[in-house]
C-alpha positions as CSV (number, residue, x, y, z in Angstrom):
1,X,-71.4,-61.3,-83.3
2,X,-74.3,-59.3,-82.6
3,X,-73.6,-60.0,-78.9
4,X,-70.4,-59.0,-78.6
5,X,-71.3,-56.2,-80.0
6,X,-73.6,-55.6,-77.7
7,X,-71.5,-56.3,-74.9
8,X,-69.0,-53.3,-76.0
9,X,-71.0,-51.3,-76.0
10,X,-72.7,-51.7,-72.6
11,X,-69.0,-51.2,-71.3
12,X,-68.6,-48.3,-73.1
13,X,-71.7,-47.2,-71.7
14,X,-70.5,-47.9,-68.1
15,X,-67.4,-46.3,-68.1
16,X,-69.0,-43.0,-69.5
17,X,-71.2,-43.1,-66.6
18,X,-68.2,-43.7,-63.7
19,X,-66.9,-40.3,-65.6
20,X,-69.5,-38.9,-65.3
21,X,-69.8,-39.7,-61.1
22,X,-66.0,-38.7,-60.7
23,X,-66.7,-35.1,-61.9
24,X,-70.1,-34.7,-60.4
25,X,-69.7,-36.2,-56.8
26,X,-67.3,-35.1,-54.3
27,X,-63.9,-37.2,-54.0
28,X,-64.6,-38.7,-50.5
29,X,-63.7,-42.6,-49.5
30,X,-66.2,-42.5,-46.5
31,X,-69.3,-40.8,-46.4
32,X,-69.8,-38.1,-44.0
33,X,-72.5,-39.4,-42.0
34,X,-70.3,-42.4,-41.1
35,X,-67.1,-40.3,-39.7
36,X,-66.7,-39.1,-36.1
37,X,-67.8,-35.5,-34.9
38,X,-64.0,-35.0,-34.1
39,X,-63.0,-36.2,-37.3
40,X,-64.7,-34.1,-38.9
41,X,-64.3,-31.4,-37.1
42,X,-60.2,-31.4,-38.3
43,X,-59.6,-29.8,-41.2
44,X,-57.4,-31.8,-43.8
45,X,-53.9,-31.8,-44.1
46,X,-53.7,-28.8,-47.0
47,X,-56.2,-27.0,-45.4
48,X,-53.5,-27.3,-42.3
49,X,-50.5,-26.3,-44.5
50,X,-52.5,-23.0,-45.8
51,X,-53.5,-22.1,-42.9
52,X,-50.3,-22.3,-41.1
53,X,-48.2,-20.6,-43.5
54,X,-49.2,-16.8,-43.0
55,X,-49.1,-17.9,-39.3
56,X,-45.5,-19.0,-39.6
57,X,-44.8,-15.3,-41.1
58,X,-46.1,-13.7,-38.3
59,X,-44.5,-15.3,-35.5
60,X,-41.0,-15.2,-37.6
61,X,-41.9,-11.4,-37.7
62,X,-42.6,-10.8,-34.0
63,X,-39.3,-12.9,-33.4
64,X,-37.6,-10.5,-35.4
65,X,-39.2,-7.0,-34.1
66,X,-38.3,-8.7,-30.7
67,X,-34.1,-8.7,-31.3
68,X,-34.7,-5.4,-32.9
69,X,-35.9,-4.2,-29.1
70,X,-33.6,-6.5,-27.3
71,X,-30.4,-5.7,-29.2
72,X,-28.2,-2.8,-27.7
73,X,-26.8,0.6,-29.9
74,X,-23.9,0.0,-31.0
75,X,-21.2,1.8,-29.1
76,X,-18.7,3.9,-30.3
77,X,-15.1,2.8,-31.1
78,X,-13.5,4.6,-28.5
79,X,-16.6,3.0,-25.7
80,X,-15.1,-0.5,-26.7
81,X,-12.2,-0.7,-23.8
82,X,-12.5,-3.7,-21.4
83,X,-14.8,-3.1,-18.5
84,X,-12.7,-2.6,-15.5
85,X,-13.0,-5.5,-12.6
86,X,-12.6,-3.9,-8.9
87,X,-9.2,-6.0,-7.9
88,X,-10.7,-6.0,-4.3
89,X,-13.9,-7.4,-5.2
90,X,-12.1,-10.2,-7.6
91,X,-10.2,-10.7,-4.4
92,X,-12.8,-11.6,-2.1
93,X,-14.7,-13.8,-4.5
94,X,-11.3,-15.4,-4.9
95,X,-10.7,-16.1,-1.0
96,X,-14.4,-17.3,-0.3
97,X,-13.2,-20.1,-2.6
98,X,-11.0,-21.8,0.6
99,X,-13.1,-23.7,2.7
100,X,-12.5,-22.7,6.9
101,X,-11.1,-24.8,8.9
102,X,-13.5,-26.8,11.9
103,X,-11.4,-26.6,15.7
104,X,-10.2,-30.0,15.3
105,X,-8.9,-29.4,11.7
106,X,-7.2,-26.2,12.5
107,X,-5.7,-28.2,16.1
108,X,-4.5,-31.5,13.9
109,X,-3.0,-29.3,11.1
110,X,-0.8,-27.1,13.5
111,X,0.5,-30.3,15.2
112,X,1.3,-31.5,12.2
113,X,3.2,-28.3,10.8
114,X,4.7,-27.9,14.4
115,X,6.0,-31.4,14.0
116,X,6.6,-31.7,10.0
117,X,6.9,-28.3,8.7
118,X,5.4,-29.3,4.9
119,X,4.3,-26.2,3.2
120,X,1.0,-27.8,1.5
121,X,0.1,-27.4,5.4
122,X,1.2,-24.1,5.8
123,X,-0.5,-22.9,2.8
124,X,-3.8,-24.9,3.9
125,X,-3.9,-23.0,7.4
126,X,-2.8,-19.2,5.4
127,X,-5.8,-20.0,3.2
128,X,-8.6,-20.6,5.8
129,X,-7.9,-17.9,7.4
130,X,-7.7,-15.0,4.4
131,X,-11.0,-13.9,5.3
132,X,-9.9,-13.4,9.1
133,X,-7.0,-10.9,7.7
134,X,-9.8,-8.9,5.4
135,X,-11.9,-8.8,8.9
136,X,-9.1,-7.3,11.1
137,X,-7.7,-5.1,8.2
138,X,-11.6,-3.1,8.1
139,X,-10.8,-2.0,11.7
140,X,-7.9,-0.1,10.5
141,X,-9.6,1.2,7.0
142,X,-10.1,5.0,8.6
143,X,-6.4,4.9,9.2
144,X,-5.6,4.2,6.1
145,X,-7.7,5.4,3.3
146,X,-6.0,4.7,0.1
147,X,-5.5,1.2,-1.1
148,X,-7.2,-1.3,1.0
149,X,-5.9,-4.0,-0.4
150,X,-2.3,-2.6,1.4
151,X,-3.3,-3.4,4.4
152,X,-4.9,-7.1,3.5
153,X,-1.0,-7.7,2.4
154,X,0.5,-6.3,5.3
155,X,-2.0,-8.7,7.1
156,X,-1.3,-11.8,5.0
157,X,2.6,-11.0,5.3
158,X,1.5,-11.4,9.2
159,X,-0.5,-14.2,9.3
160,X,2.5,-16.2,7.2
161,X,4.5,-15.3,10.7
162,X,1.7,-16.5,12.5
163,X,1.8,-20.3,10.7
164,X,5.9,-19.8,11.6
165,X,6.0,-18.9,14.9
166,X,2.9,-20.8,16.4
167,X,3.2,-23.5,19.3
168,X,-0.3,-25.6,19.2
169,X,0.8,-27.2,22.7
170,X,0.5,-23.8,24.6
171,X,-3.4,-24.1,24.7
172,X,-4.3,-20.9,22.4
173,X,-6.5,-20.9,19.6
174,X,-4.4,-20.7,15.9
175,X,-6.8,-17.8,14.9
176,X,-6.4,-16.3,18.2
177,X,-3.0,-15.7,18.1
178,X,-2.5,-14.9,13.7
179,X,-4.6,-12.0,14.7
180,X,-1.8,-10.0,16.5
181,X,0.6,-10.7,14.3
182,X,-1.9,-9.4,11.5
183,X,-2.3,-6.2,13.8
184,X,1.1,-6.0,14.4
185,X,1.8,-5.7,10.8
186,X,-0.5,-3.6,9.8
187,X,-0.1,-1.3,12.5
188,X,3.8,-1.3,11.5
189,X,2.7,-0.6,8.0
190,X,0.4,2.4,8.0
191,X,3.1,4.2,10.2
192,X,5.7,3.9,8.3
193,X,3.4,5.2,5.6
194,X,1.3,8.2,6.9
195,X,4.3,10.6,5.9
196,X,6.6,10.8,3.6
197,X,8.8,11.4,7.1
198,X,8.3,8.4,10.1
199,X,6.4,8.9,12.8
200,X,6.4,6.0,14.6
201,X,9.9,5.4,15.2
202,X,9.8,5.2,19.0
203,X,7.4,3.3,21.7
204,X,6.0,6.7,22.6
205,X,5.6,8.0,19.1
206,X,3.3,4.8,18.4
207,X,1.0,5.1,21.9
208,X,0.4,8.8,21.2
209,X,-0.3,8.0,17.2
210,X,-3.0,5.2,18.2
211,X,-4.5,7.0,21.6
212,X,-4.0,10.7,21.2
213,X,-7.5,11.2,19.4
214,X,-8.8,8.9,22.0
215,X,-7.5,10.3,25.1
216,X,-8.5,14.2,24.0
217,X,-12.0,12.9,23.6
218,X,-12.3,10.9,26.8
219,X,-10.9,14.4,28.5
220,X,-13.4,16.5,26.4
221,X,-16.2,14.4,27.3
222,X,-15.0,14.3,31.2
223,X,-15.0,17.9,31.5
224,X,-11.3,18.5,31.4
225,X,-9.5,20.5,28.6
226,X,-7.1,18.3,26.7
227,X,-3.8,20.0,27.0
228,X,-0.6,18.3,26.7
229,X,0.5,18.4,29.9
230,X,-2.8,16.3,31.2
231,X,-2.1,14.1,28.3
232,X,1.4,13.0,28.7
233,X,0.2,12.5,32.4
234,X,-2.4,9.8,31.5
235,X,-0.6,8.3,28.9
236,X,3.0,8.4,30.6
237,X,4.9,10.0,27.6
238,X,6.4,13.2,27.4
239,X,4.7,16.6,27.5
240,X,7.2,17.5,24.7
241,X,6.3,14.1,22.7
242,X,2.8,15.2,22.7
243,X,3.2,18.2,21.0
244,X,5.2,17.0,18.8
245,X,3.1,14.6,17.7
246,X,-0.2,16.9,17.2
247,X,1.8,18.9,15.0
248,X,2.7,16.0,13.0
249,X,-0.8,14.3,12.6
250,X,-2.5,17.9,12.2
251,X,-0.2,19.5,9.7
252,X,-0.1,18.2,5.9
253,X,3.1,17.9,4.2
254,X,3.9,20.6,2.3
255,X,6.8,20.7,-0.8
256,X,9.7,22.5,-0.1
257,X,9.2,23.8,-4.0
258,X,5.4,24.6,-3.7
259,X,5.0,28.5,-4.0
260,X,3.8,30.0,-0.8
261,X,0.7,31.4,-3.0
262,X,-1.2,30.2,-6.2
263,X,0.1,33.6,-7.8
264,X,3.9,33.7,-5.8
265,X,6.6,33.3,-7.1
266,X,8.3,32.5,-3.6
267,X,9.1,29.1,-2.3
268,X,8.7,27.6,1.1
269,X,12.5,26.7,0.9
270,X,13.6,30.4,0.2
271,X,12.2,31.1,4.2
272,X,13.8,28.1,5.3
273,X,16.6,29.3,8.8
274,X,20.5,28.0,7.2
275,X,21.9,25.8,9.7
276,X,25.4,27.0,9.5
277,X,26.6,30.1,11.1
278,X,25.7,33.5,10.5
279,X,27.4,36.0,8.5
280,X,28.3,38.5,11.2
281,X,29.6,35.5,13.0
282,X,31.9,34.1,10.0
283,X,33.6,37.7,9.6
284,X,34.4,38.2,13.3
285,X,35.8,34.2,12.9
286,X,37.9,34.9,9.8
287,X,39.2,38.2,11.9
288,X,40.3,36.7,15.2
289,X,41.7,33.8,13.1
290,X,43.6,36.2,10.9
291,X,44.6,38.2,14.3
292,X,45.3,35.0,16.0
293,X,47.7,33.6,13.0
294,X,50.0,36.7,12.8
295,X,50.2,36.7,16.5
296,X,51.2,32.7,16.7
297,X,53.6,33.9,13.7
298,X,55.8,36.3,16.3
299,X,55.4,33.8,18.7
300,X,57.7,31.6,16.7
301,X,60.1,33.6,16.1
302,X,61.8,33.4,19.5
303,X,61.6,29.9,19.6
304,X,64.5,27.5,19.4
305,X,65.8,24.1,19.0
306,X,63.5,22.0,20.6
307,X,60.8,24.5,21.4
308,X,60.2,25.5,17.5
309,X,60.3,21.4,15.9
310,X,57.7,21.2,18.6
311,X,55.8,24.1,18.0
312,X,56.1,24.1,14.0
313,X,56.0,19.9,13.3
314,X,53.5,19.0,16.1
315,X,51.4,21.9,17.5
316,X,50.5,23.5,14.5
317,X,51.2,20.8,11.9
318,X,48.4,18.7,9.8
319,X,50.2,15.5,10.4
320,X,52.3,16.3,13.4
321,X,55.5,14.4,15.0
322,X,55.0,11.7,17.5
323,X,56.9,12.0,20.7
324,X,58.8,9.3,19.8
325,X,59.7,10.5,16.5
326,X,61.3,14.4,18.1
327,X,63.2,12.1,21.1
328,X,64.7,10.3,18.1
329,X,65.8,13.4,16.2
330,X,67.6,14.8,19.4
331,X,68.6,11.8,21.1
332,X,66.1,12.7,24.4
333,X,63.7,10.1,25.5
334,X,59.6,10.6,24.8
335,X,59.1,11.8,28.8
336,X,61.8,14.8,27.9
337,X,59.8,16.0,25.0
338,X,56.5,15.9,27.1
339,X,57.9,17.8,29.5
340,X,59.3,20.4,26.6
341,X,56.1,20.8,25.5
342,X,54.0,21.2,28.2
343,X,56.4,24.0,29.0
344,X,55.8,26.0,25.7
345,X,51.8,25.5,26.3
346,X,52.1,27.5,29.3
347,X,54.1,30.0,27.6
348,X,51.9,30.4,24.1
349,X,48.9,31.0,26.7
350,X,50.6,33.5,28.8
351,X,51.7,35.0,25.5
352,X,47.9,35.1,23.8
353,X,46.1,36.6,27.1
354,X,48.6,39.4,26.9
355,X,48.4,40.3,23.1
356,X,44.7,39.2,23.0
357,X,42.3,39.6,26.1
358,X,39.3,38.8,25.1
359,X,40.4,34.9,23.8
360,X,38.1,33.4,26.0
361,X,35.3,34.7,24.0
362,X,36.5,33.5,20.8
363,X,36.5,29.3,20.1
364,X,38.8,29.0,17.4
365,X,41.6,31.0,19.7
366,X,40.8,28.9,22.7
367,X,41.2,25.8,20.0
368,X,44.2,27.0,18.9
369,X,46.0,28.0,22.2
């Protein structure tokens, strides 16, 4: 009894003393001396987490500061349109897409077209060579400085003929040829186009529109003055033509309803020549016409029979007898009334030099007689 009793207590004793070593001694499963100087070194995992919390912070709060800088203003409601693409430069990227053609490609798809006529070849040989059509239409840019893109359709529309009309057994490069077709069309284009009013229309007009500016500077720089005599020499065309045709290319076109000044109230059209004949001219017409129809009038009168159906029903009428017709109604044959009328001709003139002298000068009395 007294020994378990004693026992007890020496547990009791033990257990107050572990308590005792909890509290007082640090918690630490291995001693220090026994750990690794790297071990060591790292700081424990909740040392870790403290640490890296205000860390955390700040870079979240640099991140943030940095889309502050990096974001643009806002723009205004009416700032929020579309941005406008250039349609030329969407175009190029757009042809740089087809792939060109090597010489033996471009020789085994025209025989084949030549010989087949498929389309999906056509359009393979119209693509490869869209850049060649942008190349040739920059030459002729400075005659044609609105859209440029104009004159890359003109070209296509050419190089299309090109594919059509090409024989790849005469010996000449595809490319070779499209090119003057792509000229051709352009060329065709930008003349019809300069004016509101053709200049091109004739093989002249076109040689002086293309070599004009060209042949005055080749004179200039020779030593000769360019005057249109010289140039119609060199370039065989027409000393008229040439004028002509610097008037056309130097003068602007001008509205017929445009005042002639910014404060005028006159238009270019009110100083335009009429075409028709002038006044003094129409009176002295309606006189000698009103002279000339009383005169015819007493010519008449004398007349007879034949002579006056004649005169009234086929010289003077609006839908006058046919020979045929006035031998009918008298029972004479068509060589009769020929004769009859030739006769009374020669009489009406002898009568109008008499009672009017100075016929000759007048056209509607020499019509008329």
């Amino acid at each position: 009894m007294p020994q378990e009793t004693r026992s007890h207590k020496e547990l009791q004793d033990i257990s107050e003393e572990i308590k005792l070593q909890k509290i007082e001694e640090p918690a630490l499963a291995v001693p220090l001396d026994l750990l690794s100087e790297e071990e060591a070194a790292k700081p424990s995992k909740k040392a870790k987490r403290k640490r890296g919390r205000p860390r955390k912070k700040k870079l979240e709060a640099k991140k943030e500061d940095r889309k502050e800088e990096t974001r643009l203003p806002a723009l205004p409601e009416e700032d929020k349109a579309p941005v406008a693409i250039d349609p030329l430069q969407q175009y190029l990227r757009e042809i740089s897409k087809y792939p060109l053609l090597t010489r033996e490609e471009e020789e085994r798809l025209t025989k084949e077209y030549y010989k087949t006529r498929d389309p999906k070849i056509a359009y393979r040989l119209v693509t490869s060579n869209l850049r060649l059509v942008v190349k040739i239409a920059l030459d002729f840019q400075k005659f044609w400085m609105q859209n440029f893109l104009d004159l890359i359709q003109e070209g296509n529309v050419g190089l299309m003929q090109a594919v059509k009309k090409f024989d790849p057994y005469r010996g000449v490069k595809f490319s070779y040829y499209a090119s003057f077709w792509i000229k051709a069309y352009i060329l065709k284009f930008i003349m019809d186009n300069w004016r509101l009013v053709k200049i091109g229309t004739t093989q002249a007009q076109r040689k002086l529109f293309y070599n004009l500016r060209k042949e005055k500077e080749r004179l200039d720089a020779m030593g000769f003055e360019p005057a249109p005599k010289l140039i119609s020499e060199r370039l065989n065309v027409r000393e008229e033509d040439v004028i002509e045709m610097e008037q056309r290319l130097s003068g602007g076109e001008i509205s017929l309803d445009a005042p002639i000044k910014d404060d005028s109230e006159e238009l270019h059209r009110d100083f335009l020549a009429d075409p028709g004949p002038k006044v003094e001219d129409q009176v002295a017409r309606r006189e000698v016409l009103t002279k000339l129809r009383s005169i015819l009038e007493e010519f008449g009168k004398d007349l007879k029979d034949k002579e006056r159906v004649i005169f009234y029903e086929r010289l003077l009428a609006e839908e006058p007898l046919t020979l045929q017709q006035i031998g009918q109604r008298f029972g004479i044959s068509r060589e009769r009334v020929r004769q009859i009328e030739e006769r009374l001709l020669k009489k009406l003139r002898k009568y109008l030099k008499e009672r009017l002298p100075d016929a000759e000068n007048y056209p509607l009395a020499i019509e008329a007689s």
